[in-house]
MILOVEX-307665 format. One record per residue (C-alpha): residue in three letters; x, z, y. Coordinates in Angstrom, 2 decimals, always signed. Example, Ala and Ser with C-alpha at 12.3 -4.5 7.8 and 13.67 -1.06 7.14 Angstrom:
- r  X  Z  Y
- ALA  +12.30  +7.80  -4.50
- SER  +13.67  +7.14  -1.06
REM end
This chain:
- r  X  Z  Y
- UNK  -12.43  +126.18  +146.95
- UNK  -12.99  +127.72  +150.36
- UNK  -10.03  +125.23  +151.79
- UNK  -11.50  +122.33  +149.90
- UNK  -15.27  +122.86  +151.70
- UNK  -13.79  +122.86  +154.79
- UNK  -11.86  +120.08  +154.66
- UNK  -14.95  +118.44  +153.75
- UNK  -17.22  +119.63  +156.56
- UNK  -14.54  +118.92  +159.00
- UNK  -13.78  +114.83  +157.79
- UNK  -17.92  +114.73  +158.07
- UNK  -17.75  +116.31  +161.76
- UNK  -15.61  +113.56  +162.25
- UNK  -17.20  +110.65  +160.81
- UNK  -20.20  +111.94  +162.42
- UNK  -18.70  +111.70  +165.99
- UNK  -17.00  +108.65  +165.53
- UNK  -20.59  +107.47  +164.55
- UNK  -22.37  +108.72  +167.43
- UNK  -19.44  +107.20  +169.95
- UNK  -19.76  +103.77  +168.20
- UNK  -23.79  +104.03  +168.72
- UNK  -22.89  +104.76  +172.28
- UNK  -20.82  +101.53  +172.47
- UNK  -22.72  +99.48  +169.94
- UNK  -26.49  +99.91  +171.30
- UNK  -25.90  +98.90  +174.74
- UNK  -24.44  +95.27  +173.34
- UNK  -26.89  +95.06  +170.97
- UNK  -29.76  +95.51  +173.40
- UNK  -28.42  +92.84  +175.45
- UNK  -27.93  +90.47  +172.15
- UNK  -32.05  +91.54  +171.22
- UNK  -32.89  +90.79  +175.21
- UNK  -31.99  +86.99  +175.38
- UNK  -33.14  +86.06  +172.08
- UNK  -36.69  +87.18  +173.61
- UNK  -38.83  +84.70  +175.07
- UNK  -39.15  +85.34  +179.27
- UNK  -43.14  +85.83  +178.54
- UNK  -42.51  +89.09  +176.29
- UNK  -39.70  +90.21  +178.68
- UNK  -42.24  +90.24  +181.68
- UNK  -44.90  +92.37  +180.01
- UNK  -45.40  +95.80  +180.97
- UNK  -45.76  +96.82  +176.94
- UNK  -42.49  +98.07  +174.77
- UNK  -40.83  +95.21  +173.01
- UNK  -41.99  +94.74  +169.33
- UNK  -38.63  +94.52  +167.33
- UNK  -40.63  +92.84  +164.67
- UNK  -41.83  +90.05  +167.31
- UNK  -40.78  +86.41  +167.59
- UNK  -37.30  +85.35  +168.40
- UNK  -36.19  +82.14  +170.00
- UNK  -32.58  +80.59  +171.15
- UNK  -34.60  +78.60  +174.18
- UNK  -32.78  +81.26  +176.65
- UNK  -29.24  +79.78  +175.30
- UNK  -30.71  +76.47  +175.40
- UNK  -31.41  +76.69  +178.74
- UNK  -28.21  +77.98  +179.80
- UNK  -26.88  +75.13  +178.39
- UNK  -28.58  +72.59  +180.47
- UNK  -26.77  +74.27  +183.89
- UNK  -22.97  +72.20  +184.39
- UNK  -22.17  +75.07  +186.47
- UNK  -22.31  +77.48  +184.01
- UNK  -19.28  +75.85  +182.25
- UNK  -17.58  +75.34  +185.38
- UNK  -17.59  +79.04  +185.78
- UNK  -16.59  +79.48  +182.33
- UNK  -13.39  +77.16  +182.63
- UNK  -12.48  +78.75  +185.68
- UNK  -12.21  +82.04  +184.33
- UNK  -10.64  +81.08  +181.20
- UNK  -8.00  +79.78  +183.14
- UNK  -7.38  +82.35  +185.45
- UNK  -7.26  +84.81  +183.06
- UNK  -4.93  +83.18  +180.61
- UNK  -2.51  +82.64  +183.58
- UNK  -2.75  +86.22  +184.37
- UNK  -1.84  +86.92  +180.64
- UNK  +0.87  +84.77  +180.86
- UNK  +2.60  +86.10  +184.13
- UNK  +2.26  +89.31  +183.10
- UNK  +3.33  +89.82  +179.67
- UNK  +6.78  +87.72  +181.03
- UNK  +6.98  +89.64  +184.86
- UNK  +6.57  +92.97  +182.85
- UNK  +8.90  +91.72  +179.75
- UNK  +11.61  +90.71  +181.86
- UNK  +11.00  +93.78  +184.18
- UNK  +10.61  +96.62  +181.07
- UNK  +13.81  +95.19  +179.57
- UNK  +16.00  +95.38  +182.89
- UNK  +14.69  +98.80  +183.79
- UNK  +15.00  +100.28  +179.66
- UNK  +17.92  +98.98  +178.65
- UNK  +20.58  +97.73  +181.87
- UNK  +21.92  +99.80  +184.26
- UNK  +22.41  +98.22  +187.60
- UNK  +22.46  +99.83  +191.33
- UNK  +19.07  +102.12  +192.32
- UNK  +17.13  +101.31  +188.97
- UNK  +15.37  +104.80  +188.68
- UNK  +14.95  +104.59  +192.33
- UNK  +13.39  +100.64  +191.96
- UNK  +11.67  +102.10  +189.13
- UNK  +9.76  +104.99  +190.63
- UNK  +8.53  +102.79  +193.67
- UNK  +7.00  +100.85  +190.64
- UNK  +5.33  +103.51  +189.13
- UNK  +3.82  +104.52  +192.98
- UNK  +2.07  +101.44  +192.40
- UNK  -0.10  +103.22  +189.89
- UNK  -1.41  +105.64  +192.59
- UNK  -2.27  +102.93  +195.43
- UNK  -5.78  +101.67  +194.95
- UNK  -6.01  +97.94  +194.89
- UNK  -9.47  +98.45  +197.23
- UNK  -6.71  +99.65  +199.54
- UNK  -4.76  +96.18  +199.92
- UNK  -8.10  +93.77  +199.76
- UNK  -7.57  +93.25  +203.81
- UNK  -4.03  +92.91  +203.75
- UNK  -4.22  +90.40  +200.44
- UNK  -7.12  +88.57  +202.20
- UNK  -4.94  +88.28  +205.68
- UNK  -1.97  +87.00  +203.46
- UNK  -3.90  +84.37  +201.66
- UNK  -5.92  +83.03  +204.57
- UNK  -2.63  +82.66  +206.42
- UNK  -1.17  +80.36  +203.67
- UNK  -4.41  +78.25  +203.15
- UNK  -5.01  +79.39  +199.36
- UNK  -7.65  +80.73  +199.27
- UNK  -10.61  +78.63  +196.84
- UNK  -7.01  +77.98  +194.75
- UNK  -6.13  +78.60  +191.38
- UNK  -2.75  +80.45  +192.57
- UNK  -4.89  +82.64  +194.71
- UNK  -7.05  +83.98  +192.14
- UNK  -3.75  +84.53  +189.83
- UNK  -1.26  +86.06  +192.21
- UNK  -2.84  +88.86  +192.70
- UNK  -3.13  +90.09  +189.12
- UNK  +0.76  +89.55  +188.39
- UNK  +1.62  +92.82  +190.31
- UNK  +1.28  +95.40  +187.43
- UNK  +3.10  +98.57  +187.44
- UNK  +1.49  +99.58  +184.62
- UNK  +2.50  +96.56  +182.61
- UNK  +6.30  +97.31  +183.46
- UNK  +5.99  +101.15  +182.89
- UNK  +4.44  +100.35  +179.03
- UNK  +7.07  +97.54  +177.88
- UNK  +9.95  +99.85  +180.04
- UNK  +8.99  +102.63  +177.88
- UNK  +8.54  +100.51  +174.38
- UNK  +12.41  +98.99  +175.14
- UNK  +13.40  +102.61  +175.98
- UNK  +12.23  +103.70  +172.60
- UNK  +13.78  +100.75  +170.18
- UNK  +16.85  +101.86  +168.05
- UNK  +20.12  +101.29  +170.05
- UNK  +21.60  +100.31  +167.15
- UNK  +20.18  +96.86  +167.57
- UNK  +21.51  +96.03  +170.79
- UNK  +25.13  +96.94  +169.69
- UNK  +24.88  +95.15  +166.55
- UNK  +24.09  +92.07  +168.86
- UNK  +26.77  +92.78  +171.50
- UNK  +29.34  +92.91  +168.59
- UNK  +28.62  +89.03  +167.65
- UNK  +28.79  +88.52  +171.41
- UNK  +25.38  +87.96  +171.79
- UNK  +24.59  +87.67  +176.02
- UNK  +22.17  +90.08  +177.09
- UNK  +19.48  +87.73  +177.41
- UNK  +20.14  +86.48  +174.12
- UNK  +19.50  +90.12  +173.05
- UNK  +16.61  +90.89  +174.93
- UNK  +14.93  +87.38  +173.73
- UNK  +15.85  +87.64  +169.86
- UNK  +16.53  +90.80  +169.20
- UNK  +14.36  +93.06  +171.23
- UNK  +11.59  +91.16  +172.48
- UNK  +10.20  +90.22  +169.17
- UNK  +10.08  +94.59  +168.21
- UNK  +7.57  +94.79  +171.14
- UNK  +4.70  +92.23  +169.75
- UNK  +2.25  +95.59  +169.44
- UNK  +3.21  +96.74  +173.09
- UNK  +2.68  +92.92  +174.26
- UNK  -0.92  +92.46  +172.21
- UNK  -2.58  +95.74  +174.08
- UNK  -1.04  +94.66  +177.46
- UNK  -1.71  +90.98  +176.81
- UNK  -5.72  +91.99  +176.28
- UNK  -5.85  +94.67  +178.54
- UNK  -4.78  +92.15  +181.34
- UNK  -7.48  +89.49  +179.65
- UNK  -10.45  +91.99  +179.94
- UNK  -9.14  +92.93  +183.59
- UNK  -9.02  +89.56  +184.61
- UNK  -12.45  +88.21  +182.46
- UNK  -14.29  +91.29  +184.40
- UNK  -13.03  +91.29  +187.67
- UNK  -15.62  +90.49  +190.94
- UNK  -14.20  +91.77  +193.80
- UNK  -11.47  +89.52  +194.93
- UNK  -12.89  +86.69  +193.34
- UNK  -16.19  +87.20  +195.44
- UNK  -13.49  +87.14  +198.52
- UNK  -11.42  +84.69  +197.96
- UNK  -13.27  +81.92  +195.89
- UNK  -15.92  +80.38  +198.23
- UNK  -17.11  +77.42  +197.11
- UNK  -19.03  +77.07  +194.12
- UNK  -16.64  +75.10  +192.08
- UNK  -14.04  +77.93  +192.12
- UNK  -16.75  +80.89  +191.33
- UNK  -15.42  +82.73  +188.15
- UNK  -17.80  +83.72  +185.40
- UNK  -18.64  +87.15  +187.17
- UNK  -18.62  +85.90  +189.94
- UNK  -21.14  +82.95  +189.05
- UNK  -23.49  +85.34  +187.43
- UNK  -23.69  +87.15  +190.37
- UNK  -24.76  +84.85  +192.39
- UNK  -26.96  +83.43  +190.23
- UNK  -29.25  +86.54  +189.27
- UNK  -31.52  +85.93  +192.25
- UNK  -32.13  +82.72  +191.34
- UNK  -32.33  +82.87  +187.51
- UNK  -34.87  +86.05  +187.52
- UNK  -37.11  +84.05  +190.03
- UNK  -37.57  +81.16  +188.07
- UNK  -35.72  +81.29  +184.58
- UNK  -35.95  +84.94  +183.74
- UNK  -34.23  +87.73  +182.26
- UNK  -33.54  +86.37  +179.03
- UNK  -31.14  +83.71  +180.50
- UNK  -29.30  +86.72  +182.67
- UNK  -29.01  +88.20  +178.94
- UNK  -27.62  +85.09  +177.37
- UNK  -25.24  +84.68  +179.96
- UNK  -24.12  +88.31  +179.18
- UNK  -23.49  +87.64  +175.84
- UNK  -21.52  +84.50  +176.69
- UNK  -19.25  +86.04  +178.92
- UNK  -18.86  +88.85  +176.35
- UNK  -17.40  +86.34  +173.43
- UNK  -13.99  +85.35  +174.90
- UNK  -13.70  +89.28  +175.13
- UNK  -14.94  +89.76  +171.35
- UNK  -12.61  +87.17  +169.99
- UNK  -10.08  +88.45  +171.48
- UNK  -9.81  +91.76  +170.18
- UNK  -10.82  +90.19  +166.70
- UNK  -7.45  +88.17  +166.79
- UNK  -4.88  +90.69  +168.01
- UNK  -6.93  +93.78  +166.23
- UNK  -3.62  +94.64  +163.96
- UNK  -1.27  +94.37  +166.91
- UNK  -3.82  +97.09  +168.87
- UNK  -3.87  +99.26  +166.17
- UNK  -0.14  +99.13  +165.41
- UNK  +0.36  +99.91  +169.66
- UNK  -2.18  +102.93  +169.28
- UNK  -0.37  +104.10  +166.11
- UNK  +3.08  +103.82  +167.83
- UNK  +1.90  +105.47  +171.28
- UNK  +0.47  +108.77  +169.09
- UNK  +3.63  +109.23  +167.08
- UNK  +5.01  +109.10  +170.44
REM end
């Protein structure tokens, strides 16, 4: 009975953790969901918000009724779907050569990868900027894309998930005298969908969220990113808009993010699964 009561006051530790760490990562969306459905008059008063108070969507309207807004919106979309794209087949291609050939100085090749991990990318902004000027690309698509495809950590993951998939497979394959890209494209590739969902969305929220090179290398209007676009909006929008539209745009930029993880949310969990059994 003794066994039984403690197995019960441990599972409600538990669910009472996990609780308090999903407040922690709930409220602060929430807040920002309850800000820009509040009209800019209640927003600019000195007195706490009444939660029971009016609501309105005139904060979304008005975001609406600024072009550049979508321009923004388009322009990340696009870079970070490109990033996706480069990625998941640079660290594919990359993971599969490194888990599962053997060819001259691959651990060597391999470990100056994995350095890659330890070198902040703050550390390369001068060099990437010098590099990009010199070739005219900068306010480019290719310029805000390039940079993303170097991911060591992308190639360590999918080395690591080919590493780990039965070898049974790829003889089974070589005995029908399947080539080895044949293998690696039907036969192995399709076992790493889990390992290609986290790395697909972890390279989509990277992307969606990142400020600094975009700040530096996309000048012109027209090629501002979402965060980017925000940012140099705020002045602006507090001024004469308000907060509420700063909070709408938040939760804009959040959806791509949301739906995201909504679509691929068994492919996450089946990654996590496989990565703790590991």
């Amino acid at each position: 009975m003794s066994t039984v009561r403690g197995r019960d006051v441990w599972r409600w530790l538990r669910w009472g953790f996990c609780a308090v760490m999903l407040a922690l990562i709930l409220l602060p969306l929430l807040w920002t969901v309850f800000l820009s459905l509040r009209s800019n008059t209640d927003l600019m008063r000195q007195a706490p918000l009444n939660p029971l108070g009016s609501y309105t969507v005139a904060n979304y309207g008005a975001l609406l009724k600024t072009p550049a807004i979508f321009r923004w919106f388009l322009n990340s979309l696009i870079v970070s779907t490109l990033s996706v794209l480069g990625v998941l087949t640079l660290s594919s291609f990359a993971g599969y050569a490194f888990g599962r050939l053997n060819f001259p100085l691959r651990n060597w090749l391999y470990v100056l990868v994995l350095l890659g991990l330890a070198i902040p990318d703050q550390s390369l902004i001068l060099t990437r900027h010098h590099i990009f000027s010199t070739l005219h690309l900068h306010n480019t698509y290719l310029a805000l894309v390039l940079p993303g495809l170097s991911a060591p950590l992308g190639v360590f993951l999918m080395t690591e998930t080919f590493r780990a998939l039965p070898q049974g497979l790829e003889d089974a394959a070589r005995l029908d005298r399947a080539s080895s890209f044949a293998i690696f494209w039907r036969i192995l590739l399709p076992q790493t969908v889990p390992a290609l969902a986290s790395l697909g969305i972890y390279t989509f929220l990277q992307s969606w969220n990142d400020y600094w090179w975009p700040l530096i290398s996309a000048t012109r209007p027209d090629m501002y990113t979402l965060t980017e676009g925000m940012a140099a909006a705020q002045t602006n929008y507090a001024e004469v808009t308000g907060m509420g539209v700063l909070m709408a745009e938040a939760v804009l930029a959040g959806l791509p993010v949301l739906m995201v993880y909504i679509v691929f949310q068994k492919h996450i969990v089946s990654a996590i699964t496989g990565i703790i059994r590991l």
